[in-house]
C-alpha positions in Angstrom: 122.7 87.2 90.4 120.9 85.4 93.3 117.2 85.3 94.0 115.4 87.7 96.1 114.6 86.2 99.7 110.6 85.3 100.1 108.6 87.6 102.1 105.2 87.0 103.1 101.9 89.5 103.1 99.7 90.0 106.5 95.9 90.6 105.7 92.6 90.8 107.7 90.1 88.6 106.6 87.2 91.0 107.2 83.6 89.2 108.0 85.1 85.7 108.5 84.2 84.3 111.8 86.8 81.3 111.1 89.2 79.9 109.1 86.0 78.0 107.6 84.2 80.5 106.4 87.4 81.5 104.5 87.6 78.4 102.8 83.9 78.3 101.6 83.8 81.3 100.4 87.2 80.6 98.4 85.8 77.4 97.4 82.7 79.6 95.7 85.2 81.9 94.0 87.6 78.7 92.8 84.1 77.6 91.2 82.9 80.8 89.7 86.4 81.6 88.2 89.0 78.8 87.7 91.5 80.6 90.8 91.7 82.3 94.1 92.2 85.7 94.0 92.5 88.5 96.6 92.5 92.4 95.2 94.5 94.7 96.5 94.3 98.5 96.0 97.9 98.6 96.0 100.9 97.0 93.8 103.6 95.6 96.0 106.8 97.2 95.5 108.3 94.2 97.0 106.7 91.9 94.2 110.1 90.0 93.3 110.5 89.1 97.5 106.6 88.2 97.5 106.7 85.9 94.3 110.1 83.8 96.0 107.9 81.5 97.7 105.9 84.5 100.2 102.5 83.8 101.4 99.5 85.9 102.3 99.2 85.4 106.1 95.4 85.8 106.9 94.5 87.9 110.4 91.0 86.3 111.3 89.3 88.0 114.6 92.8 89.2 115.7 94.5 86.2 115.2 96.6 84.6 112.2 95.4 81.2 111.9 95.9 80.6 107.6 98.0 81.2 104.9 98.3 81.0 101.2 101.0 80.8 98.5 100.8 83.8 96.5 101.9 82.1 93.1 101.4 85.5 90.2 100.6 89.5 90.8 98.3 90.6 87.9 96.4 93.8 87.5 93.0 94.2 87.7 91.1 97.0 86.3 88.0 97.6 89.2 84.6 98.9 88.0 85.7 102.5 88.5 88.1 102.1 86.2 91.2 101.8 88.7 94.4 99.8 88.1 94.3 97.2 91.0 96.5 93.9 91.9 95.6 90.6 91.6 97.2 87.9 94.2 96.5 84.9 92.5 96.8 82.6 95.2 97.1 78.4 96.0 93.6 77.3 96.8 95.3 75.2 99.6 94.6 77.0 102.7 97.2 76.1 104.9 96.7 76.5 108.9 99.2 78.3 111.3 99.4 78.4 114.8 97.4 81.1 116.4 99.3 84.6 116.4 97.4 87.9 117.8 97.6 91.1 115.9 96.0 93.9 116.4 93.6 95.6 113.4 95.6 97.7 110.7 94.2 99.1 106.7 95.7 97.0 103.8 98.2 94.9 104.3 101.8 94.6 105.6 104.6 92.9 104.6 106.0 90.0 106.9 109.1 88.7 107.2 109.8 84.6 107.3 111.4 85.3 110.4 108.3 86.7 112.7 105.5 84.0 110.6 104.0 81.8 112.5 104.9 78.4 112.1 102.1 75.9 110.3 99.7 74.0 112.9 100.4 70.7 110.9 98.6 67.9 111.8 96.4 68.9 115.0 94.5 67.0 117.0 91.1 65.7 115.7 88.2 67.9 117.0 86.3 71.1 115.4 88.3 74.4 115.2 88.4 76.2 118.9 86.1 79.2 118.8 88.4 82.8 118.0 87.9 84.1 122.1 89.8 80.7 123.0 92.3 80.7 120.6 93.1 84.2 121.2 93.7 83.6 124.7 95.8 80.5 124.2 97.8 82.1 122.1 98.6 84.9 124.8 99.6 82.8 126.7 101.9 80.9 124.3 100.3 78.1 123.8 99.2 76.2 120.8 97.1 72.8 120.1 98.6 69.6 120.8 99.9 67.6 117.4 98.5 64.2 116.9 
């Protein structure tokens, strides 16, 4: 029997005002508890697809502009008592090129094939403000690679 292909999560990053912001406050968390974890009301029923090498794709001001290995699903019990999941995630924040979405609740699956590419190695210079990258991206284009 073969593997299951990899399929990647989309998620907004709620009160983030860059991709920044994201990484500090994972930083704090990687220090408090030893990982990087994101909770999810929900269990994937897609787990085997998200655990072949998926990432969780976060949507930051209407924009992809990160993502993250998701290496384990665990549950979590919340303070009320309710079964949760767990994505244990790479610390590594990994940056994408610029891709608008619009707001949704939870999270969706995405598939490898509409992901947005990583940004790589970009050009050396603080991280555009979200109204310009938003617009580039619109327009299709992305930062220039060094």
């Amino acid at each position: 029997m073969s593997a299951p292909p990899s399929l990647h999560m989309l998620k907004l990053c709620v009160g983030a005002e860059g991709v920044q912001d994201l990484q500090d406050w994972q930083r704090g968390r990687l220090l408090a508890t030893g990982s990087v974890r994101h909770v999810t009301r929900m269990w994937p029923r897609r787990a085997a697809e998200l655990l072949a090498g998926g990432s969780l794709y976060w949507v930051i001001k209407g924009l992809v502009l990160a993502r993250q290995r998701i290496l384990a699903l665990a549950p979590e019990d919340g303070e009320d008592g309710v079964r949760r999941c767990a994505l244990v995630l790479d610390p590594a924040l990994v940056r994408t090129e610029a891709q608008p979405r619009r707001p949704f609740q939870g999270w969706r699956y995405l598939s490898p094939a509409e992901a947005p590419p990583d940004a790589g190695a970009v050009t050396a210079g603080p991280e555009l403000p979200a109204a310009l990258q938003a617009a580039l991206a619109e327009l299709g284009v992305t930062r220039r690679r060094a």
